[in-house]
VEXNU-412436 format. One record per residue: residue number from 0; x, z negated, y negated of N, C-alpha, C in turn. Coordinates in pm, whole numbers. Example, Ala and Ser with C-alpha at 12.3 -4.5 7.8 and 13.67 -1.06 7.14 Angstrom:
BEGIN
PT,k,nX,nZ,nY,caX,caZ,caY,cX,cZ,cY
PT,0,1319,-780,569,1230,-780,450,1320,-780,330
PT,1,1285,-708,225,1367,-714,106,1290,-787,-3
END
This chain:
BEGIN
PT,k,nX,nZ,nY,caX,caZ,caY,cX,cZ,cY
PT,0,-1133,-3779,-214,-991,-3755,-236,-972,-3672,-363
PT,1,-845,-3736,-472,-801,-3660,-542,-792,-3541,-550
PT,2,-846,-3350,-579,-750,-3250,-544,-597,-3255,-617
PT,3,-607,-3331,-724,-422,-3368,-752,-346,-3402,-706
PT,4,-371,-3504,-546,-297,-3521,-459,-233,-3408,-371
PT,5,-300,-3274,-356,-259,-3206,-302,-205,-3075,-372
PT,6,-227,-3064,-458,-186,-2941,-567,-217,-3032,-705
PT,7,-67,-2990,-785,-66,-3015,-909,-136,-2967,-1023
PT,8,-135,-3005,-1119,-222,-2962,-1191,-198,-2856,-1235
PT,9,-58,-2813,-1277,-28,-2679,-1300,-96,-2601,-1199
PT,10,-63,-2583,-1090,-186,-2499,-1006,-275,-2469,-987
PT,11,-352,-2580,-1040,-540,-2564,-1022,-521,-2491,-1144
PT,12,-474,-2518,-1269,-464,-2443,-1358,-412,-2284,-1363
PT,13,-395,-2269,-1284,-286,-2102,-1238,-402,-2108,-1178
PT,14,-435,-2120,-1064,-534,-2070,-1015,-690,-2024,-1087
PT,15,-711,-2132,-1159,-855,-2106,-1257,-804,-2000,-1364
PT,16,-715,-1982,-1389,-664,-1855,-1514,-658,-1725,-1433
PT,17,-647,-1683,-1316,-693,-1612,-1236,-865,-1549,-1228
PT,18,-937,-1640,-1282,-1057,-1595,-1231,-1123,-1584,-1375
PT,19,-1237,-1574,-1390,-1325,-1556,-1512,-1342,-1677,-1601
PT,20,-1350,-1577,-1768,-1411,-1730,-1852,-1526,-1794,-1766
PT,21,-1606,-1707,-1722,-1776,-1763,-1704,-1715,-1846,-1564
PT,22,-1618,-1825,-1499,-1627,-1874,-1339,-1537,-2019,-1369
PT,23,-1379,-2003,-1468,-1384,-2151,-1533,-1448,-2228,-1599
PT,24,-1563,-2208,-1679,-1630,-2296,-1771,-1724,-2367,-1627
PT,25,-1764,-2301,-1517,-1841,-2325,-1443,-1724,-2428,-1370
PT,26,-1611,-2381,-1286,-1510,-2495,-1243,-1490,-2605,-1337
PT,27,-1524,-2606,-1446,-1451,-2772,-1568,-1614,-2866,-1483
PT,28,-1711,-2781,-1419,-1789,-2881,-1399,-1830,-2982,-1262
PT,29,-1719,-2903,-1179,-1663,-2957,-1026,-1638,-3075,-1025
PT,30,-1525,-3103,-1125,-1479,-3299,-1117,-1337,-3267,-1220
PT,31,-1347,-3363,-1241,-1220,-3399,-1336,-1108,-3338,-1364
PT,32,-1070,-3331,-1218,-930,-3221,-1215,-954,-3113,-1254
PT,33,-1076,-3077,-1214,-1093,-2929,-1284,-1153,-2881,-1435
PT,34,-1210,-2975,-1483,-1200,-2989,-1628,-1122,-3000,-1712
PT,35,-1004,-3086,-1652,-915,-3094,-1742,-831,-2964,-1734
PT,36,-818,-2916,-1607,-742,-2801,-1583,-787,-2687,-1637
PT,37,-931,-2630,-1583,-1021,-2525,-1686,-1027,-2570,-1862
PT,38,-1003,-2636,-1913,-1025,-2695,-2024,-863,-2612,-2102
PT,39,-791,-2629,-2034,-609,-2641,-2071,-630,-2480,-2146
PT,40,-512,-2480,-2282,-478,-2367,-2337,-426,-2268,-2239
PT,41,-367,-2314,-2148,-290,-2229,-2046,-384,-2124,-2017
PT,42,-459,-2208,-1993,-546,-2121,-1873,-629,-1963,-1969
PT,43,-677,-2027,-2109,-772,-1969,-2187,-693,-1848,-2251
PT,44,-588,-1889,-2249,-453,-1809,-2321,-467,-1696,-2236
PT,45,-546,-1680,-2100,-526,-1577,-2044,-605,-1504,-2067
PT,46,-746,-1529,-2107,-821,-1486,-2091,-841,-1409,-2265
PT,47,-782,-1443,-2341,-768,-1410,-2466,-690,-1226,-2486
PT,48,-721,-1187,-2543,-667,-1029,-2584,-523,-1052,-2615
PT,49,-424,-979,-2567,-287,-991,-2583,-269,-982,-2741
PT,50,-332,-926,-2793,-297,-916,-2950,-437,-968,-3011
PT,51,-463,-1060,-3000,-621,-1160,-3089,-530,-1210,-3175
PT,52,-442,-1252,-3219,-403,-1277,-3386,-402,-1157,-3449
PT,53,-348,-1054,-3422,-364,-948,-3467,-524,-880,-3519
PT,54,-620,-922,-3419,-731,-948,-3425,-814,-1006,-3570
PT,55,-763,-1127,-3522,-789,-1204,-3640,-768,-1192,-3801
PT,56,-619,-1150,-3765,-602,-1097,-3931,-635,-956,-3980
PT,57,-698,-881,-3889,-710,-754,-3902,-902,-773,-3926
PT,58,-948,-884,-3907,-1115,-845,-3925,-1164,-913,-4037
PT,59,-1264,-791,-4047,-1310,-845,-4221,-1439,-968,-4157
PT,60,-1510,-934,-4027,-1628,-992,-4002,-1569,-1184,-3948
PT,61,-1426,-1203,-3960,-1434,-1364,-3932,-1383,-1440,-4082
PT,62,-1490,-1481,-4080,-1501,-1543,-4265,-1421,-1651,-4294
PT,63,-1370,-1721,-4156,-1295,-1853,-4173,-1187,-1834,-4224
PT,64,-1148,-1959,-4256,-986,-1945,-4285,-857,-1938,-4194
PT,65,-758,-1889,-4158,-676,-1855,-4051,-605,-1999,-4008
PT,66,-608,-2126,-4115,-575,-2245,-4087,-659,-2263,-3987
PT,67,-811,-2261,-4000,-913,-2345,-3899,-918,-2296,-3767
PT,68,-880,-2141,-3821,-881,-2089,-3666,-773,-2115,-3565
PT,69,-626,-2132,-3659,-536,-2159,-3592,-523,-2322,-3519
PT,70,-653,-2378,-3617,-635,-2505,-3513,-710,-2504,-3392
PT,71,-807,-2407,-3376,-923,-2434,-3250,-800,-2463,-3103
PT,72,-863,-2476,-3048,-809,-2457,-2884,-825,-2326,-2851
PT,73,-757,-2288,-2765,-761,-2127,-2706,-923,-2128,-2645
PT,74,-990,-2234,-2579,-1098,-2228,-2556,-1228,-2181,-2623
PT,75,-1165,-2276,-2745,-1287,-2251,-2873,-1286,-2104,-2925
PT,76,-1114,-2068,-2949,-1113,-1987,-3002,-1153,-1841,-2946
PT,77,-1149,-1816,-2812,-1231,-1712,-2698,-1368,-1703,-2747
PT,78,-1429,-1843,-2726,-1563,-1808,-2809,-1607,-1780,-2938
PT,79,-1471,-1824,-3050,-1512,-1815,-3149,-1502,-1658,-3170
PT,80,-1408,-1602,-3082,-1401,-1416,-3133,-1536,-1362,-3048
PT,81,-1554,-1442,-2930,-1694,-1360,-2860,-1810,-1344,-3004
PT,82,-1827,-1435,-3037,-1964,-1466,-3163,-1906,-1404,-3260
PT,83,-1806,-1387,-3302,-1791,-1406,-3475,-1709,-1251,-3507
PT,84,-1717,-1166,-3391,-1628,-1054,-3390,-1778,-915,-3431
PT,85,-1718,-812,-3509,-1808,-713,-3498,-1808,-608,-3412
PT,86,-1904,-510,-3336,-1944,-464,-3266,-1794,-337,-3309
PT,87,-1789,-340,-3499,-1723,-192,-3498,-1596,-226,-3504
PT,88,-1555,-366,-3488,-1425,-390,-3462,-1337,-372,-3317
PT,89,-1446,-412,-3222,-1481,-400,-3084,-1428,-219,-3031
PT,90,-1511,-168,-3107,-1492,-18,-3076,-1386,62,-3120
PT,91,-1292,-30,-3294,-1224,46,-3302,-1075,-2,-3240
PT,92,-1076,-100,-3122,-997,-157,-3069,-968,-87,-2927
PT,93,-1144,-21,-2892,-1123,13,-2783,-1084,213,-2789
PT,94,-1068,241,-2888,-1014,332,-2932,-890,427,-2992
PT,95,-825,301,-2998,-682,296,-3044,-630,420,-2945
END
């Protein structure tokens, strides 16, 4: 059975934005519904820092251009700040 038959997709999606990057990337691998749902900006959007553009234009350590970044998916782009962020950017964020 479908789980879309019984809860919409918006939901599985509310629901997986609730829980962890590591615990959605692990749900996109359940079945379909949940890939597409763990997959969705919605969901990643949550998991993202309320101010990561701010982020972005504020760090010297992401070399890209703000076009490329602005095209990733919220998905990509979670990982692209996990990797591509510096340790002293990290600290002076958590310092503010």
């Amino acid at each position: 059975m479908d789980i879309t038959f019984v809860l919409p997709a918006r939901c599985i999606s509310y629901i997986i934005s609730l829980t962890t990057p590591r615990d959605a990337s692990r749900l996109s691998l359940a079945c379909p519904a949940f890939k597409s749902a763990a997959d969705s900006d919605s969901v990643w959007e949550k998991f993202l820092p309320s101010d990561y553009e701010e982020i972005i234009s504020n760090s010297s350590s992401i070399s890209a251009s703000s076009l490329m970044i602005t095209s990733l998916s919220k998905k990509d782009l979670y990982f692209y700040l996990c990797y591509n962020l510096s340790s002293s950017t990290i600290i002076r964020r958590a310092f503010r």
